[in-house]
N, C-alpha and C positions, 0 to 999 in steps of 0.2 A: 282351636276353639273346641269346649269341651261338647260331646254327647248331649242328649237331653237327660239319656239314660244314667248317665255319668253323672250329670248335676244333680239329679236326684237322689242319686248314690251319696252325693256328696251330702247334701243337705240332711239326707234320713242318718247320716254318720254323725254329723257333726251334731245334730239332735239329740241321740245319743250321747256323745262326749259331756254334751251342754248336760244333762242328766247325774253321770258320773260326778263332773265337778261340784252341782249341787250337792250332792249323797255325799261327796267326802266335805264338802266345808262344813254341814252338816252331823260330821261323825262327833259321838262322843265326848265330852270335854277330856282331854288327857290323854286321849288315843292319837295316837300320829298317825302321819301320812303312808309311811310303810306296813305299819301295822292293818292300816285301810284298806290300803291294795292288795296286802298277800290277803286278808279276806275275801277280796273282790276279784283275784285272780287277774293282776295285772301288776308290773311292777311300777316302781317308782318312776323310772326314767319314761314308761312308758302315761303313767300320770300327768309329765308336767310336758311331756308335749302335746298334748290333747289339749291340758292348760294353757298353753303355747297358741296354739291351732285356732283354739275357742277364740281366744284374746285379740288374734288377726283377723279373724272372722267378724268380729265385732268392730273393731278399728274400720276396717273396710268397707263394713255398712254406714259408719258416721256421715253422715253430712259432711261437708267440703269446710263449712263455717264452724263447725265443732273441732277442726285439726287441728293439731297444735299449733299453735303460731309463733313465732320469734316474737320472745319479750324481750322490752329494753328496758334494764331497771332506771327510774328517776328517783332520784336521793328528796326526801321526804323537804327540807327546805328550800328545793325546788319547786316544789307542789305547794308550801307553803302550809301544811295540811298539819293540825294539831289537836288532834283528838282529844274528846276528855274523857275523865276513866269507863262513863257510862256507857261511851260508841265502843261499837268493832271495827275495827279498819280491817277493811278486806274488800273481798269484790263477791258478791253475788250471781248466784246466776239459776236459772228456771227454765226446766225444758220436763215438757210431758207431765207437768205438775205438778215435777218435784222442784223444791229450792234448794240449794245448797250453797253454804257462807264459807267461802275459802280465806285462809290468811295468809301471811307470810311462814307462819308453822304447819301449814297443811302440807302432809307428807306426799310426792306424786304418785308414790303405788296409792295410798288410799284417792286420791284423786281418777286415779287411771281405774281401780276398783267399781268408785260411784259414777263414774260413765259408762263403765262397760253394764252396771246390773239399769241404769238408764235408759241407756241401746236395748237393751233386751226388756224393759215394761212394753 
């Protein structure tokens, strides 16, 4: 079990990181990620596990009801379900008062993305 002194360590670190990654999503349009870091006096490899770190840290705070769950896909005349061109099929969902309309082409980094900056509102 960790220190108190420890968590706190932990916490004012990862605070920190959490900072870093804004600053670099942030950077410049056309400036890359290396080019960010040797600014900022950190290398790459050491960027993306901060990125890493962040991203676990946030997973871990999720609610037990926000983890991913085993989907099982149902082939759509199963469902019976026939949209017309005006609807989206997808699924919705609302949490801390944001909405977000996911489809079958929502990519899961950007999925995994609008939860983590979620977790952190």
């Amino acid at each position: 079990m960790k220190s108190t002194t420890s968590m706190v360590a932990t916490q004012y670190r990862m605070k920190d990181w959490v900072e870093q990654i804004k600053a670099c999503q942030n950077r410049p349009v056309g400036m890359k990620i290396t080019d960010w870091c040797s600014i900022n006096g950190i290398t790459k490899g050491t960027y993306y596990y901060r990125l890493r770190k962040v991203r676990e840290a946030c997973l871990e705070s999720l609610p037990e009801e926000m983890l991913p769950q085993s989907v099982v896909p149902v082939p759509r005349e199963i469902m019976d379900l026939k949209p017309t061109p005006s609807e989206q099929t997808g699924l919705d969902i609302s949490a801390k008062g944001f909405s977000v309309h996911i489809t079958e082409n929502t990519s899961l980094n950007l999925l995994a993305e609008i939860l983590q900056v979620i977790a952190n509102a």
